[in-house]
C-alpha positions as CSV (number, residue, x, y, z in Angstrom):
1,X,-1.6,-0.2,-5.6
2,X,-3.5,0.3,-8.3
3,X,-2.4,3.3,-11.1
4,X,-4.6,5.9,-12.8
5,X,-4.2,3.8,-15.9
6,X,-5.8,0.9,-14.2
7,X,-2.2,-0.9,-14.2
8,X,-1.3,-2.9,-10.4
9,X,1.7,-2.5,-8.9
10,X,1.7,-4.9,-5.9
11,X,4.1,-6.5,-3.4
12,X,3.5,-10.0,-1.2
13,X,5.0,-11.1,1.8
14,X,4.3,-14.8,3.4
15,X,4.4,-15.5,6.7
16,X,7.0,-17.8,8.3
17,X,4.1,-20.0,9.4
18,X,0.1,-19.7,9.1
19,X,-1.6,-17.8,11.3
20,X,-5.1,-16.6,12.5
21,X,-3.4,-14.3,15.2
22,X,-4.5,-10.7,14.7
23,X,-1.3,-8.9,16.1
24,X,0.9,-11.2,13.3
25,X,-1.3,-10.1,10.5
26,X,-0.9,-6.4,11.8
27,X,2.7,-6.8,11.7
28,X,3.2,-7.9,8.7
29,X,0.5,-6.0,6.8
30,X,2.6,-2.4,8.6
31,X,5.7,-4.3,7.7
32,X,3.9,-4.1,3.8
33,X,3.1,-0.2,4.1
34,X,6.6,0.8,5.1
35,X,8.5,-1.3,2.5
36,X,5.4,0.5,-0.1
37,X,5.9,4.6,1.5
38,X,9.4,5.2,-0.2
39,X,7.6,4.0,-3.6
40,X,4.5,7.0,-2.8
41,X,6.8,9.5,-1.8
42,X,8.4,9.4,-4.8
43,X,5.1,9.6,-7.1
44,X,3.9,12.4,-4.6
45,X,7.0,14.0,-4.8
46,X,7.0,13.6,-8.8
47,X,3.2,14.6,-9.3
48,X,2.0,16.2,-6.6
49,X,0.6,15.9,-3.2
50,X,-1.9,13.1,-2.0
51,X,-1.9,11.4,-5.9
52,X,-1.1,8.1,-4.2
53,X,-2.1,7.0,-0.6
54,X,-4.4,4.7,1.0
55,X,-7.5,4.1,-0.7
56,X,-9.7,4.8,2.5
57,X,-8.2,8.7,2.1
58,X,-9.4,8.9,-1.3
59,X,-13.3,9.3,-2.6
60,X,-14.6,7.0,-5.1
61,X,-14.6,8.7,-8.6
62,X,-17.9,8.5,-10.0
């Protein structure tokens, strides 16, 4: 996630095993979101609604 300051707040999560297999990277990649959406409620809750979400929802500033 990356801040209005420009700071980075991010989280990893490795695999038990490689793996090319689409439906284990969708797992763990939704497994990612849900441990992050406690984290953006809270700065939505704190500064208002829709200041953090996924980037896709968001327009590039220009």
């Amino acid at each position: 996630m990356r801040l209005a300051g420009g700071a980075i707040a991010q989280r990893t999560k490795r695999l038990p095993q490689p793996s090319a297999h689409t439906e284990d990277l969708r797992t763990a990649t939704l497994r990612l979101l849900d441990a992050m959406e406690p984290v953006i409620d809270k700065l939505n809750a704190r500064y208002g609604h829709r200041v953090a979400g996924p980037a896709a929802a968001y327009r590039r500033a220009s």
